[in-house]
C-alpha positions in Angstrom: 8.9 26.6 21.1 10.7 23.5 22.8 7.4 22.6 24.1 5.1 23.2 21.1 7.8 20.8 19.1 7.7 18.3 22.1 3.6 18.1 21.6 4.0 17.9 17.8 6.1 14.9 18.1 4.2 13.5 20.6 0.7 13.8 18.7 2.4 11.8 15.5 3.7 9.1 17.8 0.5 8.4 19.0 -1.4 8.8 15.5 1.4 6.3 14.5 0.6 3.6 17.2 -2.8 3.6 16.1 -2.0 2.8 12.1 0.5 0.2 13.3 -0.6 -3.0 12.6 1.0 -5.7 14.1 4.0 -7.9 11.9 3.5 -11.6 11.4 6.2 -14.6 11.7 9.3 -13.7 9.7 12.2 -15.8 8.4 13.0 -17.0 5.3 9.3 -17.6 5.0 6.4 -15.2 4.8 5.6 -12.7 7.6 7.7 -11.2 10.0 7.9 -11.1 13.9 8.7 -8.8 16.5 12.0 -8.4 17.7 12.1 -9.3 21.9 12.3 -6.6 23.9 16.0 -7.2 25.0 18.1 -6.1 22.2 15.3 -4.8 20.1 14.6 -1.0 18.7 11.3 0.8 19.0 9.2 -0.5 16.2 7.3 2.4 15.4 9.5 6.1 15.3 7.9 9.2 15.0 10.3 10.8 12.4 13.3 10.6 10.8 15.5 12.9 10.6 19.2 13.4 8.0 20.9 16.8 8.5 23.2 17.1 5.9 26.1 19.1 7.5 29.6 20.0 6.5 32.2 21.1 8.8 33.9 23.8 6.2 30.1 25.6 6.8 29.9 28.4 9.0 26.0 29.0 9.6 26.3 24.2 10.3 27.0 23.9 14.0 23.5 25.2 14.8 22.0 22.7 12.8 24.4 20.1 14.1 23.1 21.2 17.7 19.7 21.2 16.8 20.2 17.4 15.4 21.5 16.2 18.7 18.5 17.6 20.1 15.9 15.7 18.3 18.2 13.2 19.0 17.2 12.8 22.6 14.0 11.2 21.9 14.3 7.7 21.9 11.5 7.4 19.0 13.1 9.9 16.9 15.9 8.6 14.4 18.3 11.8 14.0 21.1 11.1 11.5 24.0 13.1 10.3 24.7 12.8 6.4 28.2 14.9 6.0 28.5 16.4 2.7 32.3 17.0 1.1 31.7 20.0 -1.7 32.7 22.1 0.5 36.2 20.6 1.3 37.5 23.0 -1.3 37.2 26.2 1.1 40.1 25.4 3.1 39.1 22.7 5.3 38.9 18.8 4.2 35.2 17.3 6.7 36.4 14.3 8.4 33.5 12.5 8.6 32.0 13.5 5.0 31.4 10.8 2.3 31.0 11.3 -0.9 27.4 9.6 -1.1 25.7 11.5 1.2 26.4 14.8 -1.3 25.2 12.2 -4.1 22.4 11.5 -2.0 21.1 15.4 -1.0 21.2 16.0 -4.7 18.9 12.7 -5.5 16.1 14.3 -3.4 16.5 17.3 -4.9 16.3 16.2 -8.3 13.2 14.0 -6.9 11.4 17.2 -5.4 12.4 19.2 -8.7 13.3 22.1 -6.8 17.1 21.2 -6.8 18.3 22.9 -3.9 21.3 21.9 -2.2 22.7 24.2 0.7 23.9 23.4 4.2 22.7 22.9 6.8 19.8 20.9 5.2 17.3 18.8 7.2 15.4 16.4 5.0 12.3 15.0 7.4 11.0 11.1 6.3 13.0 11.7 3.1 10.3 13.9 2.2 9.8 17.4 3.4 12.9 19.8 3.2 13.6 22.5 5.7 17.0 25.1 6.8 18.7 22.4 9.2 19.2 25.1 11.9 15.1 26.7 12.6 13.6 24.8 14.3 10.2 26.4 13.2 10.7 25.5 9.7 11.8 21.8 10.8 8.5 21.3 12.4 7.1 22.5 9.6 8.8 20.3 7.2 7.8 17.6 9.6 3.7 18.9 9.6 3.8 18.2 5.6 5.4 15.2 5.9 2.7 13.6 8.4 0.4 15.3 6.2 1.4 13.3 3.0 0.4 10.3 4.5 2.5 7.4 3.7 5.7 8.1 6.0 6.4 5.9 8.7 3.8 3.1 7.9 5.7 0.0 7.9 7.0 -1.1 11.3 10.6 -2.0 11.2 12.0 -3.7 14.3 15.8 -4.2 14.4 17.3 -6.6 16.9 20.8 -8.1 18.0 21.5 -11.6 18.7 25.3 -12.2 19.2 27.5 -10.9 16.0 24.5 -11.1 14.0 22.1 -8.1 13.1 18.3 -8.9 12.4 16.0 -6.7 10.9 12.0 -7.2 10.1 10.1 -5.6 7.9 6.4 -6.6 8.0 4.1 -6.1 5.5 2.3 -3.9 4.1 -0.9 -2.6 5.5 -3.9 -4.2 3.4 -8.0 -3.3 4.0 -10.5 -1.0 2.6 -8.7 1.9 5.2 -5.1 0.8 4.2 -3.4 3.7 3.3 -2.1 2.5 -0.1 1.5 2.3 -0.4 3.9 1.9 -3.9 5.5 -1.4 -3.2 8.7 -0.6 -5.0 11.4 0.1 -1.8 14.9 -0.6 -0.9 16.5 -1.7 2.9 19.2 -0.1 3.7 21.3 -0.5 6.9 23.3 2.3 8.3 26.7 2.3 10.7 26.2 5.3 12.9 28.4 6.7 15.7 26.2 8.4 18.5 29.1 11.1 18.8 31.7 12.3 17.5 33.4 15.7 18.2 35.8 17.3 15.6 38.2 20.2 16.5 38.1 22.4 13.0 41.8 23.2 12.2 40.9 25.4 9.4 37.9 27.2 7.0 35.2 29.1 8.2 34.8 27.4 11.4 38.5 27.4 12.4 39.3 26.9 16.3 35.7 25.1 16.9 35.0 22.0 18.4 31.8 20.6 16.8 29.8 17.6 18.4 27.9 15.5 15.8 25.5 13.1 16.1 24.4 9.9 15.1 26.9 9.8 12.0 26.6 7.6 9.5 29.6 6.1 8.1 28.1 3.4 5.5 25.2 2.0 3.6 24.4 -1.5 3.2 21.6 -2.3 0.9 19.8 -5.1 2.2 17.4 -5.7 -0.1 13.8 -4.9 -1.7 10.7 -4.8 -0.2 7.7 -5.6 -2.4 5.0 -5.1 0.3 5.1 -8.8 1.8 6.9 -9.4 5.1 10.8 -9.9 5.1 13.7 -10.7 7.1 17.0 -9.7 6.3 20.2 -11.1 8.9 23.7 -9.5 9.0 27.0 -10.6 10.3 28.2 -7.4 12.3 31.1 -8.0 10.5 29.7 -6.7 7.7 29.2 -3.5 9.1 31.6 -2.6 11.8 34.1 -0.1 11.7 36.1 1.8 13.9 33.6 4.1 16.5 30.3 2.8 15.1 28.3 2.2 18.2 24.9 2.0 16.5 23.2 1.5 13.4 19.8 2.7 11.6 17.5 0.7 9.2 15.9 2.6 6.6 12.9 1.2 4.2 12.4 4.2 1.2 10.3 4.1 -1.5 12.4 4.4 -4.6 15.9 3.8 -4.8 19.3 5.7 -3.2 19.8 7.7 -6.5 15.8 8.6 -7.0 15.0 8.3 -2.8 11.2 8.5 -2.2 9.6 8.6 1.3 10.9 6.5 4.5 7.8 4.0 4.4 9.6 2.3 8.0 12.4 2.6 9.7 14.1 1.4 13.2 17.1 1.9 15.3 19.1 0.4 17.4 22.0 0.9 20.3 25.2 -1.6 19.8 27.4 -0.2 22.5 
């Protein structure tokens, strides 16, 4: 199964490469350009990932393994979203925020199925599927590619000094455009690549859980309205203690109504 996953992953990068289209010259003015190679994150991932995970959840550290092993590929952005309803069961998640349960229950609302359990993968902030089968993740991750709009808009996200950069280019435009909503937000994420937690108490007492790619923020950068942009930030906007990365997400809708991930990018600040 490892390998059929491998080859599914592989087939949507290169179906991705050939809809990219390549950005213009950014700035404050129109267009957008590539970020240079030092510094810079792949421009064009395969999928995105958020496992939203709680460490008070007994049937999670599969899932959280599972994460870390999408993880490994260097065009897949994996991200951990702790939840905290389930502090009340006798153990307090250490790395859970608030906004990540607010978040899980916006996409449910969105799909109109409302279901919110854990472990919960939700693939291009599309396609649901049980964070810890890995068949029903690949699935999740068939309909997303099927829907046709995820993943569209590169996103390249470089470093220069204490100062983030991000490009978004523009949307794709032509009679064989897919056609893409222009309403999206840009939101920058904090991550730390891993973090392990030894679980004092709850259904996972005595366990030492690894997690990975953990965000610990969200920075809305701006809208995108289709045309090219460039958003800078200060690092010191952003840094806190552990966070050795960060993620760049560009989602149709907004964080309480999310819609697809249109583009995203990530990048290594260790």
């Amino acid at each position: 199964m490892k390998s059929r996953f491998s080859l599914r992953l592989a087939l949507l990068g290169m179906i991705a490469l050939a809809c990219a289209f390549a950005p213009g010259d950014a700035g404050a003015q129109q267009g957008a350009s590539p970020a240079s190679a030092a510094g810079s994150a792949p421009a064009t991932p395969k999928a995105v990932f958020e496992l939203f995970t709680s460490q008070g959840c007994a049937s999670c550290p599969p899932a959280d393994t599972l994460l870390s092993e999408l993880a490994t590929d260097p065009q897949v952005i994996a991200l951990t979203l702790a939840v905290d309803y389930w502090d009340y069961v006798g153990w307090k998640d250490t790395l859970a925020k608030h906004g990540h349960s607010v978040r899980q229950r916006a996409y449910a609302e969105q799909r109109g199925d409302r279901m919110i359990y854990t472990p919960q993968m939700v693939v291009d902030g599309f396609a649901p599927a049980k964070g810890s089968d890995k068949v029903a993740v690949e699935k999740a991750l068939a309909r997303a590619h099927d829907a046709g709009t995820m993943l569209v808009v590169p996103v390249s996200l470089s470093r220069s000094g204490q100062t983030l950069t991000v490009n978004v280019a523009a949307g794709p435009s032509g009679s064989g455009a897919v056609h893409i909503p222009n309403a999206a937000e840009v939101w920058l994420c904090p991550i730390v690549s891993s973090h392990t937690v030894a679980i004092g108490r709850g259904e996972n007492q005595g366990k030492s859980v690894t997690y990975t790619n953990v965000v610990r923020a969200w920075v809305k950068l701006g809208n995108w309205t289709g045309e090219a942009a460039r958003f800078q930030v200060p690092l010191s906007e952003v840094w806190s203690e552990g966070v050795d990365g960060a993620a760049v997400l560009v989602q149709r809708g907004s964080f309480q109504a999310p819609g697809p991930i249109l583009g995203a990018a990530k990048i290594d600040l260790k």
